[in-house]
C-alpha positions in Angstrom: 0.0 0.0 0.0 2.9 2.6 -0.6 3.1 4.9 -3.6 6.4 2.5 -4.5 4.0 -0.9 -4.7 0.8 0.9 -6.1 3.3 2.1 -9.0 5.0 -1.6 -9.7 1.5 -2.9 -9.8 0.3 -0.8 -12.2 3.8 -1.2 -14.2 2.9 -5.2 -13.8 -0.1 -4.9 -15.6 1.8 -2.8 -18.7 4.7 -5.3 -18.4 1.8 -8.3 -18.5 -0.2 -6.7 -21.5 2.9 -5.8 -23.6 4.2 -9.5 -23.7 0.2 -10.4 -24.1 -0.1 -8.2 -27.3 2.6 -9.5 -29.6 4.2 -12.5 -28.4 0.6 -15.4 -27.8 -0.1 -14.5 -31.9 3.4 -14.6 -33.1 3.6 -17.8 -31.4 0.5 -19.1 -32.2 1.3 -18.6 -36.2 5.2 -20.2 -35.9 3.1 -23.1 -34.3 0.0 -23.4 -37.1 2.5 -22.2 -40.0 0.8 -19.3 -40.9 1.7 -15.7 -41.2 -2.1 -14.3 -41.4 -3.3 -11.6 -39.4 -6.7 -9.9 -40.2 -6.8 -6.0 -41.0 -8.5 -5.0 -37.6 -6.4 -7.4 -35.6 -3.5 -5.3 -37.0 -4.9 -2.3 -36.2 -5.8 -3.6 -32.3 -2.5 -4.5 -31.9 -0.6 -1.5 -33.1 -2.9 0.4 -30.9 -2.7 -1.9 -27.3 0.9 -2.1 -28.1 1.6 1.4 -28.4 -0.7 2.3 -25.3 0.8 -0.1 -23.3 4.1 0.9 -24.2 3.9 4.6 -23.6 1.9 3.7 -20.5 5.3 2.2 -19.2 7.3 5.0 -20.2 5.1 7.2 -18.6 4.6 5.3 -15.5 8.7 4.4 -15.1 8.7 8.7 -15.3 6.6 9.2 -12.7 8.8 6.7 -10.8 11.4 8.4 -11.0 9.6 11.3 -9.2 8.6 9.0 -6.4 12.5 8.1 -5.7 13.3 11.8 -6.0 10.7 12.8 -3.8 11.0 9.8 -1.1 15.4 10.7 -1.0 15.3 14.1 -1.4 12.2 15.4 0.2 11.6 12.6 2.9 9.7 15.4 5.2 7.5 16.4 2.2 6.7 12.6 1.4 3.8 11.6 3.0 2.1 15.5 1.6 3.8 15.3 -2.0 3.1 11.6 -2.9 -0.5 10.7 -0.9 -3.2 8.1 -1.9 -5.1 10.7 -4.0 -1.6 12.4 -5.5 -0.3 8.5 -6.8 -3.8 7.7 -8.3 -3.9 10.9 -10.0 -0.2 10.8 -11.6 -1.1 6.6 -12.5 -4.1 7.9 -14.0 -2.2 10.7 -15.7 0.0 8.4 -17.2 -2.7 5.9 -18.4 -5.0 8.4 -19.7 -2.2 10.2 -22.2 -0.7 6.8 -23.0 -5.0 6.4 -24.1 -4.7 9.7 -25.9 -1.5 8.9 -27.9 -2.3 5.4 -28.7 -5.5 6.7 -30.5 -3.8 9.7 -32.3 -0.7 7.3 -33.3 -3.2 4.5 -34.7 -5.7 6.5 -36.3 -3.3 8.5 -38.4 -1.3 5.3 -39.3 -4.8 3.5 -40.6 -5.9 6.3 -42.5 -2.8 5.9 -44.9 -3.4 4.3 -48.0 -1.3 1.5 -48.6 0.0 0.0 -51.7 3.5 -1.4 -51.7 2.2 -5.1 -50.9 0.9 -6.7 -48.2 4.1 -8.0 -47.1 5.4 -6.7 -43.3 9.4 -7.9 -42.3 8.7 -8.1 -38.5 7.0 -10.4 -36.1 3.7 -8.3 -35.3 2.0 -5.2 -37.1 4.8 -2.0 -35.8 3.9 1.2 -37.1 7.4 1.9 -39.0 6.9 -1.5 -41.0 3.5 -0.2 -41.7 4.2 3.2 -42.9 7.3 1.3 -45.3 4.1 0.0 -47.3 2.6 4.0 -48.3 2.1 5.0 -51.1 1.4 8.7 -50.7 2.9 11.7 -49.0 0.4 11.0 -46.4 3.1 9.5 -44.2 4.9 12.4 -43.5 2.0 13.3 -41.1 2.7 10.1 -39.3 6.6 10.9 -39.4 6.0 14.2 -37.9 3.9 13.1 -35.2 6.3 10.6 -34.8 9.8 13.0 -34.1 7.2 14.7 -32.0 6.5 11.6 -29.5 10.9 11.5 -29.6 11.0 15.2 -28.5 8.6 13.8 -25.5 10.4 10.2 -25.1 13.8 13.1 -24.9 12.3 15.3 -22.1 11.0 12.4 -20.0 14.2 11.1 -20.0 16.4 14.4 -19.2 13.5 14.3 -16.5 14.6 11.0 -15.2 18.3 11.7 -15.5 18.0 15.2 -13.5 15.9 13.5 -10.8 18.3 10.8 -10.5 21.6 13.1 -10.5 19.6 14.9 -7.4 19.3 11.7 -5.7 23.1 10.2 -5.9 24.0 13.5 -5.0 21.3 13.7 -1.7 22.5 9.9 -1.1 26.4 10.2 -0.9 25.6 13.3 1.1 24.4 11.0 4.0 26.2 10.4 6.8 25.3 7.2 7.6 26.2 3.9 5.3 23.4 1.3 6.3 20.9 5.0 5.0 22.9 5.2 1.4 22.8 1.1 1.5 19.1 1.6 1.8 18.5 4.0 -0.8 20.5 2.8 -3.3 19.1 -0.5 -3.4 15.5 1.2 -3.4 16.7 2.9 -6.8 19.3 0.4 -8.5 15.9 -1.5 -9.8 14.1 1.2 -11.4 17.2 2.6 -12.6 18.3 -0.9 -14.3 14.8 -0.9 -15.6 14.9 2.5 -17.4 18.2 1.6 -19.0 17.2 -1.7 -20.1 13.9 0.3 -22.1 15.7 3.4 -23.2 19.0 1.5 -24.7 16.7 -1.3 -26.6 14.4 1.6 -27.7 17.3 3.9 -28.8 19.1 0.6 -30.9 15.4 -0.2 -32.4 14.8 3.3 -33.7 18.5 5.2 -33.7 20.2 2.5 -35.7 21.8 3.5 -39.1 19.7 2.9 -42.1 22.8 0.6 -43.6 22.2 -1.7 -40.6 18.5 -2.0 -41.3 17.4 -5.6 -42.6 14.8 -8.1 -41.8 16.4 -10.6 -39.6 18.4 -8.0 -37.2 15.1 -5.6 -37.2 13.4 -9.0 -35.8 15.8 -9.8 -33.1 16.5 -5.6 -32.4 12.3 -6.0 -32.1 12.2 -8.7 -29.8 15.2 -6.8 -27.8 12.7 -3.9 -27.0 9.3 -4.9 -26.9 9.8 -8.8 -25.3 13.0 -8.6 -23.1 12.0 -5.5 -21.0 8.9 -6.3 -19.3 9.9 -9.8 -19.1 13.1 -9.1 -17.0 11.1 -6.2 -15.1 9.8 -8.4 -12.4 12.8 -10.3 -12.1 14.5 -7.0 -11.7 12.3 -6.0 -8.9 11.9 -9.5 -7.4 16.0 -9.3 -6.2 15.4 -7.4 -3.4 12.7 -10.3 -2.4 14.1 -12.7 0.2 12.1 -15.6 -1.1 12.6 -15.3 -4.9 16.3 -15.3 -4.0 15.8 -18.6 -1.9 14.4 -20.5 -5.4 16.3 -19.0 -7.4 19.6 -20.5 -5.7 18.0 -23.8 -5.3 16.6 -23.7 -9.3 13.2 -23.8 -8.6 12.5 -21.0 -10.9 12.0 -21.1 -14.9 12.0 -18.7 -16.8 9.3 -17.7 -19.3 11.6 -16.7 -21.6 12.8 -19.8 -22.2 9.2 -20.5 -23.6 9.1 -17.4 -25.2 12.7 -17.6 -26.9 12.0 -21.2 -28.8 8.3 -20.0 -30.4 10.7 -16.8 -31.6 13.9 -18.9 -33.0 11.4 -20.8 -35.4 10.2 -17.6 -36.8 13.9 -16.3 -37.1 14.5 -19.4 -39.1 11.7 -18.6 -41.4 11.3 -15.8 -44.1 10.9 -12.8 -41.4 8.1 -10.7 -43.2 4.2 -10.2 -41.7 1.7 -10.5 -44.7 -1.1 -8.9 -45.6 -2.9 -11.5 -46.8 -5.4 -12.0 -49.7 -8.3 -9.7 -49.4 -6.9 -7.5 -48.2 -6.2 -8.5 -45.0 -2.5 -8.7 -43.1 -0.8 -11.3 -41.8 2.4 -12.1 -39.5 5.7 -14.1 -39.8 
């Protein structure tokens, strides 16, 4: 029941519908052989995916406030981050993640497409999309695009300025066991905001000349399967009894699971389809 929790849950449920979105279909079709994926499944997807995924960029922002707060305001806390204050910057962060998924997915849609049907990723991701236009028309989606960078940019100078606040605050303690304490409150969400920013950064930032269907694949799976599949693991460490099975190998790991459905589809031909009819479809 403190602000720290209430956010992880709500970053359990993004972590939980962002592995939901993409990786039970692409499994499903490396398991049936197919690569078909209907028109409006496409479009669901780009949009839950996107929603989900700014909801966790949002969310891991505002988490960064909490630290800052909790470190260097620890007098303020209980005023700054109360019951009302965390539902209001959750719901913040869930209703513009809402807002942006919409905008992002209706302008995408409402391109016309004509370069084929055929997609070089494992699920329906808006640059693939916008590679089959046929009009000028996706410059609007660029734009709005270098926008949501600009944003992506200023959270994270956000998150870097909080977090240069609180290592400063922290080595400014006098006493170990307290900088013990609050380092290990921040090492996992800081782990976790490197791990998304860096596989975000080599999925879009990468040089054209290094752009080709099996590394986009992998570079794909890199940013939208291993985050929130190592996030609870990241935040488990501090957990007494997840270290216990751990060291006696009680524990498997999803990814395991998750890694042999994706090899078969990095063996195959690596596009998504739009199939006859009109309608997509998925490698």
């Amino acid at each position: 029941h403190t602000p720290m929790y209430f956010f992880l849950l709500n970053l359990s449920v993004l972590d939980l519908g962002t592995i939901s979105t993409t990786v039970p279909k692409s499994m499903a079709n490396s398991l049936w052989d197919t690569r078909a994926i209907s028109y409006s499944g496409c479009a669901v997807q780009v949009f839950v995916f996107v929603f989900l995924f700014a909801g966790e960029y949002s969310l891991l922002t505002v988490m960064a406030y909490d630290r800052y707060v909790a470190i260097c305001k620890p007098l303020h806390y209980e005023t700054l981050m109360g019951t009302r204050a965390c539902v209001k910057m959750a719901a913040a962060a869930w209703g513009t993640s809402f807002l942006y998924s919409v905008l992002h997915t209706a302008n995408t849609f409402s391109i016309p497409l004509c370069q084929g049907n055929t997609m070089d990723q494992f699920f329906c991701e808006i640059p693939q999309i916008l590679k089959l236009s046929c009009s000028d028309s996706y410059l609007r989606e660029v734009g709005l695009l270098a926008v949501s960078a600009c944003v992506a940019f200023g959270c994270f100078v956000f998150i870097v300025l909080s977090y240069v606040q609180i290592f400063t605050a922290v080595l400014r303690m006098p006493s170990e066991q307290g900088r013990h304490k609050a380092f290990s409150t921040c090492i996992p969400h800081l782990v976790v905001v490197s791990l998304f920013v860096s596989t975000d950064m080599f999925a879009y930032l990468k040089p054209p000349s290094l752009s080709f269907p099996a590394l986009d694949m992998v570079v794909a799976v890199l940013y939208s399967v291993v985050p929130p599949t190592l996030n609870p693991l990241i935040y488990s460490m501090r957990n007494k009894e997840l270290k216990d099975a751990l060291r006696k190998n009680k524990i498997v790991f999803p990814m395991l699971a998750l890694s042999a459905g994706l090899y078969s589809q990095l063996q195959g031909t690596h596009a998504s389809h739009w199939g006859n009819a009109g309608e997509p479809s998925l490698i």
